[in-house]
Backbone as numpy.savetxt, mean C-alpha at the origin, in Angstrom:
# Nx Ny Nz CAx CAy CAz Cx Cy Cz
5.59 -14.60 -1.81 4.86 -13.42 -2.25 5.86 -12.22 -2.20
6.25 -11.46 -2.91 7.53 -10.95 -2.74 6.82 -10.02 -1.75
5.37 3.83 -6.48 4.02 4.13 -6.57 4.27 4.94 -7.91
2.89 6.53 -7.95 2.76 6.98 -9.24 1.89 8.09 -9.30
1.78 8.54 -8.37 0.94 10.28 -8.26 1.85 11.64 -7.66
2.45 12.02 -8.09 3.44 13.30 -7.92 2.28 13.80 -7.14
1.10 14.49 -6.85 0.74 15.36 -6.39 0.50 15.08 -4.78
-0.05 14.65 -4.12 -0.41 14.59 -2.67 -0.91 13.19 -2.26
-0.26 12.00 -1.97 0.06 10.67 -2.53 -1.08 10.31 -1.08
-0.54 11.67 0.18 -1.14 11.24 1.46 -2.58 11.27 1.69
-2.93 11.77 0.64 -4.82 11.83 0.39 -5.59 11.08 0.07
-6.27 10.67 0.58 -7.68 9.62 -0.22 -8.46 10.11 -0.95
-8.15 12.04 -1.15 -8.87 12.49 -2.30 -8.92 11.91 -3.19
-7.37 11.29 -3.46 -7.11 10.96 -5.05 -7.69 9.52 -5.23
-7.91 8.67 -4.17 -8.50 7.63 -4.00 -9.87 7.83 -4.49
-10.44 8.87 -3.53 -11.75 9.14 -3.42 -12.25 10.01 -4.94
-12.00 10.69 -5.09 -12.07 11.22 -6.50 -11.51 10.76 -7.26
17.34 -1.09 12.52 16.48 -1.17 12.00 15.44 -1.37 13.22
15.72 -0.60 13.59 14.53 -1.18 14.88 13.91 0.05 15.25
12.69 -0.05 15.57 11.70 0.69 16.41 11.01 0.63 17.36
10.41 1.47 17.82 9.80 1.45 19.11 8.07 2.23 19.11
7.61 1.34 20.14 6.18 1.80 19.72 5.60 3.48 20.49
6.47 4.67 19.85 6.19 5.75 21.38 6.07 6.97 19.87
5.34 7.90 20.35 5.00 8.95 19.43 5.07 10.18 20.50
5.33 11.41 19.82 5.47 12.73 20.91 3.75 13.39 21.31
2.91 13.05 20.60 1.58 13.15 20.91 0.41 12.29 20.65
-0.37 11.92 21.36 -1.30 11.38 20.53 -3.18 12.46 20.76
-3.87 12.48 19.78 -4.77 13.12 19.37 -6.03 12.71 19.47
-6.90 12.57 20.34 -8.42 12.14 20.58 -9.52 13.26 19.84
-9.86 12.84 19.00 -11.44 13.40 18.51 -12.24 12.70 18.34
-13.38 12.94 18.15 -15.12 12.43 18.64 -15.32 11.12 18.06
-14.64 10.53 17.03 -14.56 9.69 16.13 -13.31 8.49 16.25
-12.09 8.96 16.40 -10.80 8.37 16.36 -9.72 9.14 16.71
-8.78 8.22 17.15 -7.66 8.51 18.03 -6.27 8.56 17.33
-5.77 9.82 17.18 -4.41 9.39 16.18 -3.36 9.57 17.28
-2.40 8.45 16.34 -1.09 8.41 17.27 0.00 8.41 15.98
0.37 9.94 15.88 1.84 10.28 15.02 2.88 9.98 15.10
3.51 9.35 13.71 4.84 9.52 13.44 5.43 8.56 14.74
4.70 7.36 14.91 4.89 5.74 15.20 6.61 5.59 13.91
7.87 5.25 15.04 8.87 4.49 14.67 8.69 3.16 14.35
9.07 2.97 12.93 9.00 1.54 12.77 10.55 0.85 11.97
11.62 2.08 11.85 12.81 1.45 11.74 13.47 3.33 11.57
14.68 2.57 11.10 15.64 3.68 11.10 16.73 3.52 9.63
17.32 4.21 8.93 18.43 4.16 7.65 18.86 5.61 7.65
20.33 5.48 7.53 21.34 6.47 7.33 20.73 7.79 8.64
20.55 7.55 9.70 20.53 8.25 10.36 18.96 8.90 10.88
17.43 8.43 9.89 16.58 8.96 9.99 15.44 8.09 10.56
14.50 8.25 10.89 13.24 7.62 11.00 12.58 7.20 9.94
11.90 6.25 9.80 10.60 5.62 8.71 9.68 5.62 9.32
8.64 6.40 9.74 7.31 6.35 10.33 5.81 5.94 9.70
4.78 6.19 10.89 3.33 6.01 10.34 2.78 6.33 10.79
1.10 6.94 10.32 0.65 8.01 11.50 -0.31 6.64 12.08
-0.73 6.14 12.79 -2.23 5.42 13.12 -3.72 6.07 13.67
-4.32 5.44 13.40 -5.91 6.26 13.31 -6.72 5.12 14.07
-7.02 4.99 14.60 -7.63 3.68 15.69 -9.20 3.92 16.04
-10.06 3.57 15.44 -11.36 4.04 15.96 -11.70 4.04 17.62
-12.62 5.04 17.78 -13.23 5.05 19.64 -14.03 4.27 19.50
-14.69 3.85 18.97 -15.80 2.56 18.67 -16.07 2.10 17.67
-16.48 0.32 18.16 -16.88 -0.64 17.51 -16.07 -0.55 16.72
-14.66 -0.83 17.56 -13.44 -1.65 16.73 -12.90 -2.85 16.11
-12.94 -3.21 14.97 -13.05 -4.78 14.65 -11.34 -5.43 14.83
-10.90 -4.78 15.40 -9.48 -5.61 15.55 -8.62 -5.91 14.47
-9.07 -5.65 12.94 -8.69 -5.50 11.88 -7.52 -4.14 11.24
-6.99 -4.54 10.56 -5.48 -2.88 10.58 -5.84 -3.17 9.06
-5.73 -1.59 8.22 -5.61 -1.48 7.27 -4.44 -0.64 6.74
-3.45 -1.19 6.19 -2.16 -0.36 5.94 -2.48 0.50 4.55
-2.39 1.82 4.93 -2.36 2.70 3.69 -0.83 3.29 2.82
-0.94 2.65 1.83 0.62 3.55 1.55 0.81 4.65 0.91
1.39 5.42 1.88 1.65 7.16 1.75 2.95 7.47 0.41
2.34 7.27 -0.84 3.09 7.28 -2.12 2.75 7.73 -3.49
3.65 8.82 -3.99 3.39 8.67 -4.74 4.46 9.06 -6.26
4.55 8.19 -7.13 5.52 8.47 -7.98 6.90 7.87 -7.08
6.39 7.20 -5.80 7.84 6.34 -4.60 8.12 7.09 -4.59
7.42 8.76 -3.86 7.88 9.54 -3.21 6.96 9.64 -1.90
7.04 9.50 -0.86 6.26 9.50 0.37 6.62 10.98 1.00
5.47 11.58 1.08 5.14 12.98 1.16 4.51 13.26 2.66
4.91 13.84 3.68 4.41 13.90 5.30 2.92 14.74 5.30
2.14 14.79 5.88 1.15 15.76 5.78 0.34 15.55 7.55
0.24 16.51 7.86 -0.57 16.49 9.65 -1.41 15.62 9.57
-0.76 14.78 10.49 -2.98 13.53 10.51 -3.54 13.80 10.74
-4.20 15.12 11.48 -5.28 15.56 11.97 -5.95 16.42 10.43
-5.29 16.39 9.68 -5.70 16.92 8.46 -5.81 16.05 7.13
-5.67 14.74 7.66 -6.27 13.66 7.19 -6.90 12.51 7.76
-7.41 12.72 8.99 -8.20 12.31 9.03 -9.30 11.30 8.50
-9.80 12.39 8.35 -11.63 12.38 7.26 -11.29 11.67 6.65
-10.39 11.44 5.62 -9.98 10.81 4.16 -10.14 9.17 4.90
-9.74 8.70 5.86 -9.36 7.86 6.08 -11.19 7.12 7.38
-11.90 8.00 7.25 -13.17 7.16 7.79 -13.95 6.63 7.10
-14.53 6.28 5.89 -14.89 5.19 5.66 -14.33 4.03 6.07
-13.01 3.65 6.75 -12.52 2.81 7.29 -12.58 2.61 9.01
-12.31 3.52 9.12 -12.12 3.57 10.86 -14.26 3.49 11.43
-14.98 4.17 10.35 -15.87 3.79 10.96 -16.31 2.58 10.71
-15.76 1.71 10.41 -16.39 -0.09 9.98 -15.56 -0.20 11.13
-14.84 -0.18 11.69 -13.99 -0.41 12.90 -12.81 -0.92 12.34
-11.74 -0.73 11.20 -10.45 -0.60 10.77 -9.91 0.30 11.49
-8.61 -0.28 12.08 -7.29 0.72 12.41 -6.70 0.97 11.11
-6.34 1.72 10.97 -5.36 2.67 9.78 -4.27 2.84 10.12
-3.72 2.70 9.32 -1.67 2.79 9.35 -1.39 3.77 8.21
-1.10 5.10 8.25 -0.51 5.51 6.83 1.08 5.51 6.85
1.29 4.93 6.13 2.75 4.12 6.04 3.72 5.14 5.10
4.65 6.16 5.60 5.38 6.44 4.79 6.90 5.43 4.45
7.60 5.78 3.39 8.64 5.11 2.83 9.69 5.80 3.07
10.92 5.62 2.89 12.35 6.33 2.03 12.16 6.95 0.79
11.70 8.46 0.28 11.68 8.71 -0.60 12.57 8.39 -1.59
11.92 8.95 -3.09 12.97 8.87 -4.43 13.13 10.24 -4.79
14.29 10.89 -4.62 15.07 10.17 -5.87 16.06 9.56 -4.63
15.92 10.17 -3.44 17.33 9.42 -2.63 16.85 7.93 -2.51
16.11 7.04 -2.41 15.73 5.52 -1.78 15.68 5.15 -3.46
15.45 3.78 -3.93 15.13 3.35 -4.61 13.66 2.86 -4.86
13.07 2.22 -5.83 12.07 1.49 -5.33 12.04 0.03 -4.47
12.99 -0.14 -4.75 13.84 -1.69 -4.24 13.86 -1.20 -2.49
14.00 -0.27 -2.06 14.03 0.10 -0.61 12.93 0.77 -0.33
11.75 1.08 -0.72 11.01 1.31 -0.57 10.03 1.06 -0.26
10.17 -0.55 -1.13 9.72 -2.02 -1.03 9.97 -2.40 0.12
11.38 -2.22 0.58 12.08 -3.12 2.09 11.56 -2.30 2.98
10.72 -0.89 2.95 10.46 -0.01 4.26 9.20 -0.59 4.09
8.34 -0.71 3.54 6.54 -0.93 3.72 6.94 -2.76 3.85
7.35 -3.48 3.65 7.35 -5.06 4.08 7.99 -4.83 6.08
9.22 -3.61 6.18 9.32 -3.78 7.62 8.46 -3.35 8.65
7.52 -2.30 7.52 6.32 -1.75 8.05 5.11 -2.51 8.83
5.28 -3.46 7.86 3.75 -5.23 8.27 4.45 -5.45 9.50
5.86 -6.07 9.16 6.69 -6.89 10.25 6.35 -5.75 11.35
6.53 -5.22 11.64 6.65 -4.09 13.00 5.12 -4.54 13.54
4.36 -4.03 12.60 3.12 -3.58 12.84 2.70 -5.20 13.62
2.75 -6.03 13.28 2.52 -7.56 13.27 3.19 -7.74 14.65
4.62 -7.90 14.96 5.20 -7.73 16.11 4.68 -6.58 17.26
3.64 -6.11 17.15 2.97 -5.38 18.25 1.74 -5.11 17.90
1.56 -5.80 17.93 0.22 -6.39 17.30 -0.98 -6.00 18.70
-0.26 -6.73 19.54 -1.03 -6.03 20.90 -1.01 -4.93 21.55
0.03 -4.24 21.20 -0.33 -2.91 21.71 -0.66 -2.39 21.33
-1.27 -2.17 19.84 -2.24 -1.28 18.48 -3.00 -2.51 18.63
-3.29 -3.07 19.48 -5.11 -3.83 19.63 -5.83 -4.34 18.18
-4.71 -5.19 17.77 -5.30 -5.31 16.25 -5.51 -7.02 15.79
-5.59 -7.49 15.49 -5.36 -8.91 15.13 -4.37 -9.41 14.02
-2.99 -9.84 14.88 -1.75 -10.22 13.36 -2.09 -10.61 12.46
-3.25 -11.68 12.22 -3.72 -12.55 11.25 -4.56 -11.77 10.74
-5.16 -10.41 10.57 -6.24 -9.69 10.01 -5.46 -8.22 9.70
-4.56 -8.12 8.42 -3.65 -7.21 8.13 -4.49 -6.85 6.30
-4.86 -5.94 5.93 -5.03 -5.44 4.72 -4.03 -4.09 3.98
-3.97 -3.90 3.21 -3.16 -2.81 2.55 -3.59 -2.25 0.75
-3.65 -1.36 1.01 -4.31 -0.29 -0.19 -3.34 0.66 -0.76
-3.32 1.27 -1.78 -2.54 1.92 -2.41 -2.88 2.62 -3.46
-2.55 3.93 -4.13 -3.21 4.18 -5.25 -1.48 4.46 -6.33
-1.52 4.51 -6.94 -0.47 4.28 -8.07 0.44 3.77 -8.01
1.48 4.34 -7.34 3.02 3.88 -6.73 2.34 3.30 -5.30
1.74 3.58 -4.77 1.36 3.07 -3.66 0.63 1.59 -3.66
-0.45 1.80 -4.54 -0.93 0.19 -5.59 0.58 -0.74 -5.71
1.36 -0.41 -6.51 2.08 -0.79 -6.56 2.87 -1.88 -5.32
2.94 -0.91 -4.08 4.01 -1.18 -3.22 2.61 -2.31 -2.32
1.43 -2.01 -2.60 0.51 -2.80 -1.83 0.10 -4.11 -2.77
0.86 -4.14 -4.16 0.49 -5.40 -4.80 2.15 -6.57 -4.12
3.11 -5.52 -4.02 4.54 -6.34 -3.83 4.14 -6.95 -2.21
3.49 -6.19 -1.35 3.32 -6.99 -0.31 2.50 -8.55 -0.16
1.30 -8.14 -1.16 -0.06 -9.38 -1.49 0.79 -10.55 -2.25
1.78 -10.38 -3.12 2.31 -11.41 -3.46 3.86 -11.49 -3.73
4.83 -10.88 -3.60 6.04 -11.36 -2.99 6.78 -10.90 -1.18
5.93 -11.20 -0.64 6.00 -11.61 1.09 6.36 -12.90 1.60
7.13 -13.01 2.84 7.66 -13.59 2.72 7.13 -14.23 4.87
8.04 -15.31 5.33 7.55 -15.47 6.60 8.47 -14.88 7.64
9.44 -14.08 7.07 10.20 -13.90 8.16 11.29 -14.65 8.44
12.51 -13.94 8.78 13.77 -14.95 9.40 13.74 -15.46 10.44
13.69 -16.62 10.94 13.51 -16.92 12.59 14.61 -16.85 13.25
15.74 -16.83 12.68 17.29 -16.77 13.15 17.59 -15.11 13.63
16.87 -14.32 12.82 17.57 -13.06 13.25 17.23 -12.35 14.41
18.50 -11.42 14.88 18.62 -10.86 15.84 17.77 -9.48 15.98
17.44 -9.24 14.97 16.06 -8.29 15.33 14.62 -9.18 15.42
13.76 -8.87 16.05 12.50 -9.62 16.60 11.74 -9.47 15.86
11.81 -7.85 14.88 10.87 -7.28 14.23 10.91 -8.38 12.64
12.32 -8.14 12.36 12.66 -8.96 11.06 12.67 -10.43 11.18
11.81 -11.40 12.90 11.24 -12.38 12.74 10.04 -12.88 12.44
9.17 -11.55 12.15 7.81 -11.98 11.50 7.60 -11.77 10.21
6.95 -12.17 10.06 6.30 -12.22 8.81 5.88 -10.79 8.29
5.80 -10.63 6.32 5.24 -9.51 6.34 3.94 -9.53 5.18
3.88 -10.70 5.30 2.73 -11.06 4.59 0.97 -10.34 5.34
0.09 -9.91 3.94 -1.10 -9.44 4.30 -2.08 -10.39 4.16
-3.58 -10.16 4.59 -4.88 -10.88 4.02 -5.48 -10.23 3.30
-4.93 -9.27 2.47 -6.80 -8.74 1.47 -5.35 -7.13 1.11
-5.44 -6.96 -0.10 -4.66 -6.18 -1.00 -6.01 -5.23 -2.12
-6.16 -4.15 -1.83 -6.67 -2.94 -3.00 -5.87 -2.40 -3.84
-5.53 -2.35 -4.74 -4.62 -1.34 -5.55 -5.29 -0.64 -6.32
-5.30 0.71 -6.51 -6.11 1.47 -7.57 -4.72 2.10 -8.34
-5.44 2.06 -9.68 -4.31 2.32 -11.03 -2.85 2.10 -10.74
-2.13 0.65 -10.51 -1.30 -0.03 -9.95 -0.21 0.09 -11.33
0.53 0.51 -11.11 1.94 0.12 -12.14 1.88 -1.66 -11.74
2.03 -2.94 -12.81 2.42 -3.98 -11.92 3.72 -4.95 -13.30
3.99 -3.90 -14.12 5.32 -4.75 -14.62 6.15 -3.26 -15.14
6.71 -3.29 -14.21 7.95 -1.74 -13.60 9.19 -2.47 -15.34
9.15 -3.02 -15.90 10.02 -3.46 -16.86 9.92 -2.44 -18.14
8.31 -2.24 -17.92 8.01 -1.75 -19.36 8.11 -0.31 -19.03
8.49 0.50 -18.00 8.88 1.35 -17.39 10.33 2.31 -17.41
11.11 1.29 -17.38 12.83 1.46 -17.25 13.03 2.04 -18.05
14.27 2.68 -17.96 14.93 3.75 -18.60 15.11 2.50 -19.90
15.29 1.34 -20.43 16.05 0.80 -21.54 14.47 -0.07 -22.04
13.93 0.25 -21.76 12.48 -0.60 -22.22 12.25 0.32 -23.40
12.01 -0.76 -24.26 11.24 -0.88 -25.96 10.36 0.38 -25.91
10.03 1.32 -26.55 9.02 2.34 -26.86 8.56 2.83 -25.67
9.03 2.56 -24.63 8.94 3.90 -23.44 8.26 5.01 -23.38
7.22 5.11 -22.67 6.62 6.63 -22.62 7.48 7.51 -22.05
7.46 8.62 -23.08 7.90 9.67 -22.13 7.88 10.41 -20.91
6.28 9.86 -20.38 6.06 10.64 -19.60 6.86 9.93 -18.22
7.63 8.76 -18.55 8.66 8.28 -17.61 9.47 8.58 -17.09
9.84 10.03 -17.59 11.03 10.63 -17.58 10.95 11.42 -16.21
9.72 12.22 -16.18 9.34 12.59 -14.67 9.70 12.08 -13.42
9.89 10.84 -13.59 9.78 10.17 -12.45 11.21 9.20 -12.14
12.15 10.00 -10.88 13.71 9.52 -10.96 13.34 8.06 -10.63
12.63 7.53 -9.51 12.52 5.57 -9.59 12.78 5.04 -10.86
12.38 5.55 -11.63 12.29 5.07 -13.26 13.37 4.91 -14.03
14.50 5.71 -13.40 15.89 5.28 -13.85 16.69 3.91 -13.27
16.26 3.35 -13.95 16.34 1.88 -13.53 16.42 0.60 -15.06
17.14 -0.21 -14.75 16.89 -1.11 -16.21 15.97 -1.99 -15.97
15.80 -2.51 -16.99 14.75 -3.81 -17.12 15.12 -4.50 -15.82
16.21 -5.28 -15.99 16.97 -6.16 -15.04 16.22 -5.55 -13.68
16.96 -4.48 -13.17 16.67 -4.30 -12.01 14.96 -4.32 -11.50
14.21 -3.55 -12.43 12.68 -3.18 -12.58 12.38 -4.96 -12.42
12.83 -6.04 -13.11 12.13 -7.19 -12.76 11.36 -7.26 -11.18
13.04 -7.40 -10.42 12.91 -7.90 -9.12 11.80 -7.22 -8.44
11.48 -5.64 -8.73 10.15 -5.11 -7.71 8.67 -4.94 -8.81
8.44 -6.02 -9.85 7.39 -6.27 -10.09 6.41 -7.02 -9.77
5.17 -6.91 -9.62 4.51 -7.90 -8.38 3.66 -8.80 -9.75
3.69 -8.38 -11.10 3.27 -9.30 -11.92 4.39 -11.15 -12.08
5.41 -10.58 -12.19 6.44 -11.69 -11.98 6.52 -12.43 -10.76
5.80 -11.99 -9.49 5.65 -13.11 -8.37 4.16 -13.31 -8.01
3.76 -13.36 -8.66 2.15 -14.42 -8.36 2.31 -15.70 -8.32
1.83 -15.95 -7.19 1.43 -17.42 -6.59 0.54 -17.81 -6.37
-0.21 -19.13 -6.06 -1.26 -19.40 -5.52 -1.87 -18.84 -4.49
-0.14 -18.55 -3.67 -0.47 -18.46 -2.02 -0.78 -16.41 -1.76
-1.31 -16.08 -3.03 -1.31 -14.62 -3.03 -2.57 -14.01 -1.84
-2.22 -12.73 -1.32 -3.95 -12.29 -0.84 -4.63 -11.88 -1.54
-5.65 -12.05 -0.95 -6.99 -11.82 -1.97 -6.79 -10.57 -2.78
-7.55 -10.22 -3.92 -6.38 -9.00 -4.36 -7.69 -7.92 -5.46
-8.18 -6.98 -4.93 -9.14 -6.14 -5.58 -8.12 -5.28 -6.64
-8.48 -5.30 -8.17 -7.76 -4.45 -8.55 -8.74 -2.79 -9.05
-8.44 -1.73 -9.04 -9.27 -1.16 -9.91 -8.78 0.08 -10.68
-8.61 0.30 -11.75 -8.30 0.90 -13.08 -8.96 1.91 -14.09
-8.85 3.26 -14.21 -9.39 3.39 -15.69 -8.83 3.06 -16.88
-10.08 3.26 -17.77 -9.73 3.04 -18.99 -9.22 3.64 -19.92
-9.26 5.43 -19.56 -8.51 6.06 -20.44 -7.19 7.03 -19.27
-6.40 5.58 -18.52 -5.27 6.46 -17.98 -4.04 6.28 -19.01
-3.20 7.26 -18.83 -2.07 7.34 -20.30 -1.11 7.11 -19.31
-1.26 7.21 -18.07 0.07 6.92 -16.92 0.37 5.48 -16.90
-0.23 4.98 -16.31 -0.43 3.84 -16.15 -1.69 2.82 -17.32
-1.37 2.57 -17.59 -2.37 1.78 -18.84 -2.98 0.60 -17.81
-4.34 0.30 -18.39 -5.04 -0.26 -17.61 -5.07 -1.66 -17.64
-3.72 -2.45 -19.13 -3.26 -3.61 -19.20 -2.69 -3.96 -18.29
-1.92 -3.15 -17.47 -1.06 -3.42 -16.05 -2.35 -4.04 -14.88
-3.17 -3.50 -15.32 -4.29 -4.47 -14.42 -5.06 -5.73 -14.73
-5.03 -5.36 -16.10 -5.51 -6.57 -17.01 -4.52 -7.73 -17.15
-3.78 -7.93 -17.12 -2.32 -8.45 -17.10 -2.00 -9.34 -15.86
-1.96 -8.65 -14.55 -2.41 -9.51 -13.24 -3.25 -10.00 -13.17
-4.21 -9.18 -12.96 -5.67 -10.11 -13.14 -5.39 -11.42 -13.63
-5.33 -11.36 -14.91 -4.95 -12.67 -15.91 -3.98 -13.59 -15.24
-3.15 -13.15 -14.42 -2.27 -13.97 -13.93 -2.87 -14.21 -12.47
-3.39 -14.05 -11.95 -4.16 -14.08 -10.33 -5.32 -15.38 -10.61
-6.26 -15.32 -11.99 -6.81 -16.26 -12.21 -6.61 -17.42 -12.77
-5.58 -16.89 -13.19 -4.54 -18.59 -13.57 -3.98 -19.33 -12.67
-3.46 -18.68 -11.43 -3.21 -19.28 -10.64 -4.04 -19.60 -9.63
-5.23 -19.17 -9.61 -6.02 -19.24 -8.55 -6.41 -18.40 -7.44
-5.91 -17.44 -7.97 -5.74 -16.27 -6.54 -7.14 -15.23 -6.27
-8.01 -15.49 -5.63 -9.17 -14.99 -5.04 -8.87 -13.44 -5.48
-9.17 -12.76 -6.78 -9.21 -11.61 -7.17 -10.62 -11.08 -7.81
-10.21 -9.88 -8.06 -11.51 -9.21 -9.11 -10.58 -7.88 -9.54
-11.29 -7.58 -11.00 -10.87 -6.15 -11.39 -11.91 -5.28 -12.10
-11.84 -4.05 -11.15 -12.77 -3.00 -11.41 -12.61 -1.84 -12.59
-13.23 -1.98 -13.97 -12.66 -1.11 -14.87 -14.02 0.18 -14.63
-13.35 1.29 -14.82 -14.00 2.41 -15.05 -13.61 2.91 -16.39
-14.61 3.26 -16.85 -14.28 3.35 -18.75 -14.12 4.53 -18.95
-14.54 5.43 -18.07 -14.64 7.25 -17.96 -13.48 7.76 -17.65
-12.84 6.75 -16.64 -11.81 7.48 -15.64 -10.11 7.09 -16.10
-9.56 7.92 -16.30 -7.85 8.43 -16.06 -7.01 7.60 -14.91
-6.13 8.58 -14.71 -5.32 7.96 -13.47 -5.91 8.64 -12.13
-7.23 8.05 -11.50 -7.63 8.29 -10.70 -8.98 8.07 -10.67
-9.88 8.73 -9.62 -11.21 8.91 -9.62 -12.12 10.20 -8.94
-13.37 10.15 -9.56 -13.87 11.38 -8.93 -15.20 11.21 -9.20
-16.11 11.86 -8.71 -17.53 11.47 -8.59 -18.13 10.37 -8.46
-19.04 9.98 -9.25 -19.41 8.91 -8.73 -18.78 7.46 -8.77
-17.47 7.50 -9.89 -16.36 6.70 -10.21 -15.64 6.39 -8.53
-15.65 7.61 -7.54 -14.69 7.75 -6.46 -16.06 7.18 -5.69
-17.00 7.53 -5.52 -17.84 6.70 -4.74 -17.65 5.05 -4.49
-18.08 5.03 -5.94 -17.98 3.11 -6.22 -17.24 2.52 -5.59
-15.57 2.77 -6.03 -14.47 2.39 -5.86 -14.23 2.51 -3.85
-15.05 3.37 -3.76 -14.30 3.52 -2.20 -15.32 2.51 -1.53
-16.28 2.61 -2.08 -17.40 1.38 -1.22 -16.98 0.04 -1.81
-15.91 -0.43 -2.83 -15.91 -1.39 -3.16 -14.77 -1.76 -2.27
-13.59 -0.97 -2.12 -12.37 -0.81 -1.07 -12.65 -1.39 0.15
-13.66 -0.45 0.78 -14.66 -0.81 2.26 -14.87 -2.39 2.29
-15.76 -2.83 1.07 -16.56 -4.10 1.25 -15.33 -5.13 1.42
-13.92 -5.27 0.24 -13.23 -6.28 0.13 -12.55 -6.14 1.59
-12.52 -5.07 1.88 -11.73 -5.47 3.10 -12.65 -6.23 4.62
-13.72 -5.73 4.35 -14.75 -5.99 5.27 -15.26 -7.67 5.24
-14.78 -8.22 3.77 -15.43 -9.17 3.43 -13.83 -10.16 3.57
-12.59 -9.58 3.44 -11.90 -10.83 3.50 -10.99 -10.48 5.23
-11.50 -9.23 5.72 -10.57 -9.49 7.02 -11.68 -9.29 8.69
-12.62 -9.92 8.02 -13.75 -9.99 8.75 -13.17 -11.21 9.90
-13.50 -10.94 10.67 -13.21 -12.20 12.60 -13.67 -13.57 11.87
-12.74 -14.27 11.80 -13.46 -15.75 11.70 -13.60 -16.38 12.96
């Protein structure tokens, strides 16, 4: 089993409408859930890769839901205590929350961006007990570029090196249950040298990239049987992302067998809002509720 919103990637508005260590400089108790900031989960050229976590005070299901903080594969910081909210429809089913930032672009690639949210699982997985979560009950969500980076985890993941000398890069970074909303998922038709190219590609430095390279971090080109379960959901009149990029997996998830569904909204763009953002977030809730439920 091997993003795409410039504006505020760290919000569920837009939804809604190498080593580390497990130690943070504060952690935050309110009436609801407990955040613990800017969690180390590796290190490159001198900096941190962090995540904020959100851990419910009750009726915790032992379940982690990784959010990826992206957009356009630019990962943008924002106070957790000021996101919060965005993130309880989850924490109150009893999901822990991970918002997972990356190596931004234009300095990271998408290709490393990829390698920070897969070391992200691995970490998270390797301490598994001290974030009180269950290894085997890992989900991940995403909305554009973030879709994206949460479809490359659902199906090109991998088990881990058992030989290597980091502990972290001996687990696995494979998930159980994948959301993507308005998902880029063949980065080819994207590249700077791709056939009739939208312009509006140009915005976005990840995008300087060729076909060639764009293959390797497409999550349409690695579907397997052995994929996670995989919710997709899409509008119908987005010009960013076209909603064939969902139609397209899909098609390939049911060919192979891969326990999916895809949610079209016929109203909605690159995003959601009203009662479009309702649906979608209770449909988010259920798949995760329904495939990373305690067996």
């Amino acid at each position: 089993m091997r993003h795409f919103l410039p504006s505020s990637p760290y919000s569920l508005v837009c939804l809604l409408c190498l080593c580390g260590t497990v130690s943070s400089s504060r952690t935050v108790r309110a009436a609801d859930v407990e955040i613990t900031p800017d969690v180390v989960y590796g290190h490159k050229f001198g900096m941190a890769t962090t995540f904020d976590v959100f851990t419910p005070q009750e009726h915790a299901n032992g379940a982690a839901v990784l959010f990826m903080v992206s957009g356009g594969w630019y990962s943008r910081w924002t106070p957790p205590e000021q996101a919060q909210h965005m993130f309880r429809p989850l924490t109150e089913k009893g999901f822990t929350v991970f918002a997972v930032r990356h190596g931004s672009s234009p300095k990271f690639s998408i290709a490393e961006a990829v390698d920070d949210v897969r070391r992200s699982v691995r970490f998270i997985r390797t301490h598994a007990a001290k974030f009180d979560i269950d290894l085997n009950r890992i989900g991940v969500f995403g909305m554009s570029a973030g879709g994206h980076l949460s479809l490359m985890l659902g199906t090109a993941s991998d088990e881990g090196e058992a030989d290597a000398k980091d502990p972290v890069a001996q687990a696995s970074d494979r998930v159980q249950a994948v959301v993507a909303y308005v998902a880029p998922t063949d980065l080819q038709v994207m590249a700077s040298d791709a056939p009739n190219r939208a312009a509006v590609y140009d915005r976005f430095p990840a995008l300087v990239i060729s076909r060639t390279v764009a293959a390797e971090d497409s999550p349409l080109l690695f579907v397997t049987p052995d994929d996670a379960p995989t919710l997709l959901m899409a509008g119908a009149k987005d010009d960013l992302v076209p909603i064939s990029h969902s139609r397209n997996i899909q098609a390939a998830f049911e060919q192979a067998g891969v326990t999916s569904e895809l949610m079209e909204f016929p109203d909605a763009g690159h995003g959601f809002v009203g009662d479009d953002a309702q649906q979608a977030t209770a449909a988010m809730v259920g798949w995760f509720e329904k495939h990373l439920a305690k067996k």
